[in-house]
N, C-alpha and C positions, 0 to 999 in steps of 0.2 A: 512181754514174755518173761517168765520168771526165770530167775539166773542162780542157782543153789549154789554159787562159789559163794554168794554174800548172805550173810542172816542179820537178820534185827528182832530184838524183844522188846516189846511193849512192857511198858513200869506203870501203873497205875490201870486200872478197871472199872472205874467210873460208869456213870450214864453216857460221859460225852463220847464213850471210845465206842461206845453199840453201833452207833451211824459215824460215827465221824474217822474214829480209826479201822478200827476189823476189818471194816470190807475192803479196803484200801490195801491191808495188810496181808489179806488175802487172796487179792488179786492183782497186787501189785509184782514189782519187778523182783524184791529181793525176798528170801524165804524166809518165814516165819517161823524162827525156832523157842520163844520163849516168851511166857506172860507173868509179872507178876504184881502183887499187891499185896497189903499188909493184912486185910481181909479175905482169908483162902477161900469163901465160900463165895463172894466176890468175884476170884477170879477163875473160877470152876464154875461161875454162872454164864462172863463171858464167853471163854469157853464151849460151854455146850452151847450156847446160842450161835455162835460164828461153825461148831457142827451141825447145827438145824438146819440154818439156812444151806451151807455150802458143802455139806457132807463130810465123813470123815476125815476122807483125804488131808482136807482145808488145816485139818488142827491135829492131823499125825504124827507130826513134829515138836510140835507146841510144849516144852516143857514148864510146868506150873509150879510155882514157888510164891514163897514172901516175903526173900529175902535178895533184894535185888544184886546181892555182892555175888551170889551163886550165875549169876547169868553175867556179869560184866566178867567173870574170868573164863568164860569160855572162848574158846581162838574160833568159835563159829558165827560166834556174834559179832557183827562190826560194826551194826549201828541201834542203838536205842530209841524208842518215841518214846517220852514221858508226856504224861497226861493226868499227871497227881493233881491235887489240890496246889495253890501258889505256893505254900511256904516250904516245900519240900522241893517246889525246882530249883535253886541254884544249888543245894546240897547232892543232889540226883546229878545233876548235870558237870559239878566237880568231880562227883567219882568215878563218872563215863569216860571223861578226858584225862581222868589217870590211870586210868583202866586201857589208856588208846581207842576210845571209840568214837565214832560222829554220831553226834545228838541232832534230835528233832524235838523240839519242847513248846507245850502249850503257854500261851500268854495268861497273865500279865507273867515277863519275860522274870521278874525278880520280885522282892518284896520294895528294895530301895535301892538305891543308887549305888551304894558300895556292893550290895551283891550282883550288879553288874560288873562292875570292874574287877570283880574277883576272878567273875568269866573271861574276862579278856585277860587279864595275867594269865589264868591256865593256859591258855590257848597259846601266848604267845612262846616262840620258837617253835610248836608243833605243826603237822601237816595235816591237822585236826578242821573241822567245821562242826559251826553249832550255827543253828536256825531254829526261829522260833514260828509262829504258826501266825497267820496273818490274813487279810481278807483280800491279796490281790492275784489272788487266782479263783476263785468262789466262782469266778463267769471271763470272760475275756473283756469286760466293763473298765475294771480300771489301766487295762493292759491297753484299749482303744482309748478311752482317757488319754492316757499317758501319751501316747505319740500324737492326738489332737494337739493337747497343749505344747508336745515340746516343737510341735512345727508350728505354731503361732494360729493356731484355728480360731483362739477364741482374742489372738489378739494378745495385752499385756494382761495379768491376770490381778486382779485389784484385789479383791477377795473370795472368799473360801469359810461354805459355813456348812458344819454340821450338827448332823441332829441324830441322836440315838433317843426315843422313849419307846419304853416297857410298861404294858400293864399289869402291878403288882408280878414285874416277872420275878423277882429273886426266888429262889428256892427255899430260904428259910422261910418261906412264907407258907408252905407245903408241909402237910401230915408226915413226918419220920424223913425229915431231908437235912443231909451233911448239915451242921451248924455251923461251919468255918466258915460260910457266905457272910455272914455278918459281923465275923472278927476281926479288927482289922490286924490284928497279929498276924493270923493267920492267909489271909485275904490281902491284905495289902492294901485295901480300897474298896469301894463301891461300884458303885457300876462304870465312874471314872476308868479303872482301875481295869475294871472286868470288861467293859467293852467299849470304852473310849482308848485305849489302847490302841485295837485294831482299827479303829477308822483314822487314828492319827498315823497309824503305818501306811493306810492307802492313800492318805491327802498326801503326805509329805512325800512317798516313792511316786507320784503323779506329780508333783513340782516339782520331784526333782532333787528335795534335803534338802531347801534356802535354810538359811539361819535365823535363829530365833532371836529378837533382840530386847523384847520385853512383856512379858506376860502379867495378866489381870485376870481374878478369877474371883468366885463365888460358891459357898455351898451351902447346904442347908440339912440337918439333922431331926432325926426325929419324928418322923412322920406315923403318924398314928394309924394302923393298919391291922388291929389286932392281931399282931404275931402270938404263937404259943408259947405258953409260959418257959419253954427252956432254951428258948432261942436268945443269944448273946447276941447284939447290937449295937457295933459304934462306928459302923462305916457313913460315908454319906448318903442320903437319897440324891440329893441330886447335885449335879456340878456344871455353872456355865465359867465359861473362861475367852476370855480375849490374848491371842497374842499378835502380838506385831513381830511380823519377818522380815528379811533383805525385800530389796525391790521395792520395798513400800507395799505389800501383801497386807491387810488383814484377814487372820486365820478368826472365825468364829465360833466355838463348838458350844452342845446344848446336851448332855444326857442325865437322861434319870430312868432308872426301873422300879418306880412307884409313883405314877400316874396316874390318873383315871382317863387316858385316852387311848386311844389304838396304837398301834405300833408305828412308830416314824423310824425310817433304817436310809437317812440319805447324806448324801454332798453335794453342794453347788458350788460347781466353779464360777466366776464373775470377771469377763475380762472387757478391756475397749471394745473388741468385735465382736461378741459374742456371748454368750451365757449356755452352760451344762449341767443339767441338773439330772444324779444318779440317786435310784432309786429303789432296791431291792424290794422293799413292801409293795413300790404300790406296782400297779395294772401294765406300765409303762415306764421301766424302767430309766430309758436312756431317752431324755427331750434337750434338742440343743437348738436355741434361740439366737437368731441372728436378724438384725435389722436391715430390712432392703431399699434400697436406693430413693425408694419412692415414702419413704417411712414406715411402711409396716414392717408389721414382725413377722418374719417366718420362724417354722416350727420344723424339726426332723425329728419325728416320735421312733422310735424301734423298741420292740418287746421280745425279741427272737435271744434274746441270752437265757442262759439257762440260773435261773436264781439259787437253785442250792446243788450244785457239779461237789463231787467231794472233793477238798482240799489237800487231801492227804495224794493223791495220786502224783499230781504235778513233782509235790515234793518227793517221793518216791522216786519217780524216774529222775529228777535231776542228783540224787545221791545213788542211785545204780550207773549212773553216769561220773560222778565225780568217782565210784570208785575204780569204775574200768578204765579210765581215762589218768587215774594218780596225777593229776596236773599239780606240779609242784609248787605253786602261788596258791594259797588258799581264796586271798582274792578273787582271782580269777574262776574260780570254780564255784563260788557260792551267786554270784552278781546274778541280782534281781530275781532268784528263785525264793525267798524267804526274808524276812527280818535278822540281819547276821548282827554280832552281838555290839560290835561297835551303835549300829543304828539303833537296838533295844537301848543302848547305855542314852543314846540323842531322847529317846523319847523316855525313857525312865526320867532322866535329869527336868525334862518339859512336864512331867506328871508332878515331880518336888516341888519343882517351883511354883505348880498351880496350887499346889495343898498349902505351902508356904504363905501364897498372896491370898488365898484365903481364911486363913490363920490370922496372919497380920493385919488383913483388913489394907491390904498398899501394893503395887505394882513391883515385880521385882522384874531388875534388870540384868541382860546379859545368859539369858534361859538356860540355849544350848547351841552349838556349830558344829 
């Protein structure tokens, strides 16, 4: 049920924000007083599309600008989603916090590791939250995960490997698409970057945050895919990386989006009792593998999760709650509804280190905790 004591505006108009944010924003709890982007035509296109589908009503409110300082001084706004390109979120997301407002911010959370800790200084003394946008609410997948492993389903959990491949999915690869996909100024990274991010938010909120104690990584540049001539290119194509965690865990991840294979979107967990393997592409999401007494393997297939639920709702109602509620621990008020920025700064530091060991060509030690 919507609550019009609370407003939030949306800062960037994107592709991502058509499905991913609008309708959320929409139909969510807090009211939707404001869109903006730097491209007016842009945000006059979202706009009328979120009038299409859900009528006028939906966007009555809606003040359009492109100048996002006009909408953090209004006393009707109290929370922001940005949804820019990366190199414009920690500078978005500082002015929110000085502005007093609670942020909602798309991942990759920063460009580097100092623009995280920038966030965390802002923050600190206020009774402010910043959350960033993450894959463990997309299904209640990693939410059943998570209390499997934390009550010992699978057993001690030896390792952990994932896999993200895209076929030729970057967008510079595409007739008139943003160019900052392949900047790494701009970007921050590659598909590491772009969406090993979130699969390292769902493995490590499903163990639980162990510590990192030495990472090993790999990458490779270059790949020949005939992009158009005004596309700038110096992110990676692909990035495999080993780390080793507490407990004696090894973490394994594998991504690239320039392929020539189908799309792989999983994690296997691996423990003494057990094995979970999560699956969003394929047919059968959720198979958890347990060995029975007699030496076979049984199987628990489930496909009953919903593979694309919007993400944005979860997070909505848990900040129409954190605001009727004023709980005065910020702590407390954000736990396990999103990536809060201390944990962005855990896995920023784990993405350094991997570009670092791949640079140097050597193991670095002491990642992140």
């Amino acid at each position: 049920m919507k609550d019009s004591s609370f407003g939030i505006a949306l800062i960037g108009c994107g592709a991502i924000t058509k499905k991913g944010h609008v309708p959320g924003l929409v139909e969510g709890p807090l009211a939707w007083r404001g869109a903006c982007d730097l491209h007016r035509d842009q945000v006059l296109a979202r706009v009328e599309t979120a009038r299409e589908e859900f009528g006028d009503d939906a966007v009555a409110d809606v003040a359009v600008t492109t100048d996002h300082h006009e909408l953090l001084a209004r006393d009707d706004i109290h929370v922001v989603d940005i949804a820019t390109p990366p190199m414009a979120h920690t500078p978005l997301v500082l002015d929110a916090l000085a502005a007093g407002k609670h942020v909602l911010c798309e991942k990759p959370s920063a460009l580097d590791v100092q623009e995280n800790k920038q966030v965390l200084a802002a923050l600190e003394g206020t009774n402010l939250t910043v959350q960033y946008y993450s894959s463990r609410f997309r299904s209640n997948i990693a939410e059943e995960a998570r209390t499997l492993i934390a009550e010992g389903g699978l057993g001690r959990i030896l390792r952990v490997d994932v896999q993200f491949w895209g076929l030729r999915g970057r967008a510079c690869d595409k007739p008139n698409a943003p160019l900052w996909f392949g900047d790494k100024r701009l970007a921050g990274g590659g598909a590491f970057m772009d969406m090993g991010q979130y699969f390292l938010d769902q493995a490590f909120h499903i163990l639980g945050w162990p510590k990192v104690l030495r990472v090993t990584a790999s990458d490779y540049y270059g790949t020949d895919r005939g992009l158009h001539p005004d596309c700038h290119w110096d992110v990676e194509d692909h990035m495999a990386m080993q780390a080793d965690l507490a407990d004696n865990i090894c973490l394994t991840l594998d991504t690239t989006q320039r392929v020539n294979q189908h799309w792989r979107w999983g994690i296997t967990f691996m423990g003494t009792e057990g094995c979970l393997q999560l699956d969003r592409t394929a047919d059968v999401p959720w198979i958890l593998r347990r060995m029975a007494v007699d030496g076979t393997l049984k199987e628990e297939r489930r496909n009953d999760f919903d593979k694309q639920p919007r993400d944005i709702d979860r997070r909505l109602e848990a900040m129409a709650d954190i605001l009727n509620r004023k709980e005065s621990d910020p702590a407390k008020r954000i736990a396990d509804i999103g990536t809060d920025a201390h944990q962005a700064l855990f896995i920023g530091e784990l993405c350094d280190r991997a570009y670092r060991s791949a640079a140097e060509q050597r193991p670095i030690i002491g990642a992140a905790k």
